[in-house]
N, C-alpha and C positions, 0 to 999 in steps of 0.2 A: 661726381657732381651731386648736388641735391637732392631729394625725391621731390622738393617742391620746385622748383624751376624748369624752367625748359631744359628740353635738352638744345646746344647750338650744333648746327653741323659746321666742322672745323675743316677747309681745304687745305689740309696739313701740307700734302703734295704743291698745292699752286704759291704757297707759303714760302715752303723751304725752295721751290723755282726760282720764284719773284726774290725773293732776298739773295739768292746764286747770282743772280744776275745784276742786281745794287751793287753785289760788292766786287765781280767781276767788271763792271763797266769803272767802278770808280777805281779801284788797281788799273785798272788800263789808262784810263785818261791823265792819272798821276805818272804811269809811265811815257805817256806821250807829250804831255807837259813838260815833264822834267829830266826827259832825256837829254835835251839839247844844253842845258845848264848842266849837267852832268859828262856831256861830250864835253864843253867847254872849261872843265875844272878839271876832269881828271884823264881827258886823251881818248881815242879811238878806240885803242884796245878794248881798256877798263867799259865803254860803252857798250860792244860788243857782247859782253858778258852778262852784263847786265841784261841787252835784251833778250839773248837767248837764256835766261834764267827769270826771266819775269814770267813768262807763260805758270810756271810753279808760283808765282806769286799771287797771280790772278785766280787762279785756283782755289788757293788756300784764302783769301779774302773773301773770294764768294762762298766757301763752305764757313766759312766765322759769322757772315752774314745771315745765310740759311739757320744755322746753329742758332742764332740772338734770336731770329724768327721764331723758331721752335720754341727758345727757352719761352720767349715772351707766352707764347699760348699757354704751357706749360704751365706758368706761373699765373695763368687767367683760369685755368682750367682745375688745377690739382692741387689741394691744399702742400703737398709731400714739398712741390715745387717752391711753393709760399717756403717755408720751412728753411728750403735748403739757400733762397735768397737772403732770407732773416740771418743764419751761418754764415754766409760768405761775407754781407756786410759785417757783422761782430766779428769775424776772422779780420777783416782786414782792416777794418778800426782796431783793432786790440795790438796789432804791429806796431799800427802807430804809437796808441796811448798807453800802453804796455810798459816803455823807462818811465813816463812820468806817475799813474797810478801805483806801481811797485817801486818805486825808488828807494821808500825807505829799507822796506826789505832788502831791497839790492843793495844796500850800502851796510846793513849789519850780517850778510853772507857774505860780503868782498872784505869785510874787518875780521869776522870769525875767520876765514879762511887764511890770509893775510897775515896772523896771529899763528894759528895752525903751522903755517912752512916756512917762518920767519926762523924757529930754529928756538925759541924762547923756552925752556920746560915749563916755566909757569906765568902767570895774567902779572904786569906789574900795576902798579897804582894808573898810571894814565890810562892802561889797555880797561880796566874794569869801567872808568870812568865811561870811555865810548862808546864798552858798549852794551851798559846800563844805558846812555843816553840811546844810541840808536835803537835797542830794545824796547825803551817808552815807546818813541816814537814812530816806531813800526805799529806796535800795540794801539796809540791812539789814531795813527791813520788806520788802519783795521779796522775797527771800532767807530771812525767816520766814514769810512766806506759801505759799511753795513746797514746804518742809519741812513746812508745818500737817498735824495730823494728823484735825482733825475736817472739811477739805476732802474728805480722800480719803473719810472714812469717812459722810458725806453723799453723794457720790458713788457710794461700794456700796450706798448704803441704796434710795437711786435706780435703780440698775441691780437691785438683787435685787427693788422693786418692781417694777419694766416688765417684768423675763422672768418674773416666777412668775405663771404664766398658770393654775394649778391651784389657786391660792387666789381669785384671782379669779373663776374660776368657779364655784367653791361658794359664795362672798360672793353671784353674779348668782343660782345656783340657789332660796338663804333668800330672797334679797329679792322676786323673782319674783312669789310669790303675793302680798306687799304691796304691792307696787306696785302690783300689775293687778287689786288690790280697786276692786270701781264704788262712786266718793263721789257723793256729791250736792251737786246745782250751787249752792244756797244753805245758809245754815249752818244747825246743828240747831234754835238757837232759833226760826227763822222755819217752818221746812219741818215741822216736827214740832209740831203743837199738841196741848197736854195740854188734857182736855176733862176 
């Protein structure tokens, strides 16, 4: 953190609780919901297994819940955190936009190649033609990509998130008391009976 800011005290503990238990009640109540549609499609047996295999389920949703808690502070807390958000996002944009950004490339390595184990010893007239052309055209999307202007400006968008470490911490200050509100471990319809 800062030398100029406060310091916040974090109930890391009552955090990673309160989210165990978000995500334990709502694995449960999805299984009790949707058991009986699941008895009714696919038989007693298959239900059966399900139940006695949901308790692991419940489990593991409450620690993925816990987990998002932590990262959340984490990511309020530690620039390192900012950092590795800013990654994951560009990691898993880049899956996406990945054929369409490189395509030109992709298509003058699948023609090189393609050329290569075709068996030809040498380039005939059309093959040069292609891939001179695909060549340009790699070249000038390259060349427009380097110029792009919403790269850069994703990139500061990126960097003015990681260092503004002063928003961040008023973001962890609101959240603070929500988070480290005590939930209860089964959902209200069950835990609460109106008499």
């Amino acid at each position: 953190m800062d030398q100029d800011s406060k310091e916040l005290d974090v109930p890391w503990l009552k955090i990673m609780h309160a989210g165990f238990n978000v995500g334990f009640r709502w694995a449960f109540a999805s299984v009790v919901l949707g058991i009986l549609g699941f008895l009714m499609s696919n038989g007693v047996e298959d239900s059966i297994r399900v139940i006695l295999w949901s308790p692991i389920a419940m489990i593991a949703m409450g620690i993925l819940f816990a987990f998002l808690g932590t990262l959340y502070i984490c990511t309020c807390c530690f620039k390192w955190a900012r950092w590795l958000a800013c990654l994951f996002w560009f990691l898993l944009g880049f899956v996406h936009l990945a054929p369409f950004v490189l395509f030109p490339h992709f298509c003058l390595i699948t023609y090189l190649i393609a050329c290569y184990f075709s068996g030809a010893g040498a380039f005939s007239q059309i093959d040069i033609f292609w891939v001179t052309l695909f060549s340009v055209s790699t070249l000038w999307w390259t060349w427009k990509l380097a110029k792009a202007k919403w790269i850069r400006s994703l990139w500061a968008k990126c960097l003015s998130y990681v260092n503004d470490t002063e928003t961040a911490h008023k973001k962890l200050a609101k959240a603070i008391p929500e988070l480290s509100k005590k939930q209860p471990l089964l959902p209200k319809f069950l835990s609460k009976r109106n008499s």
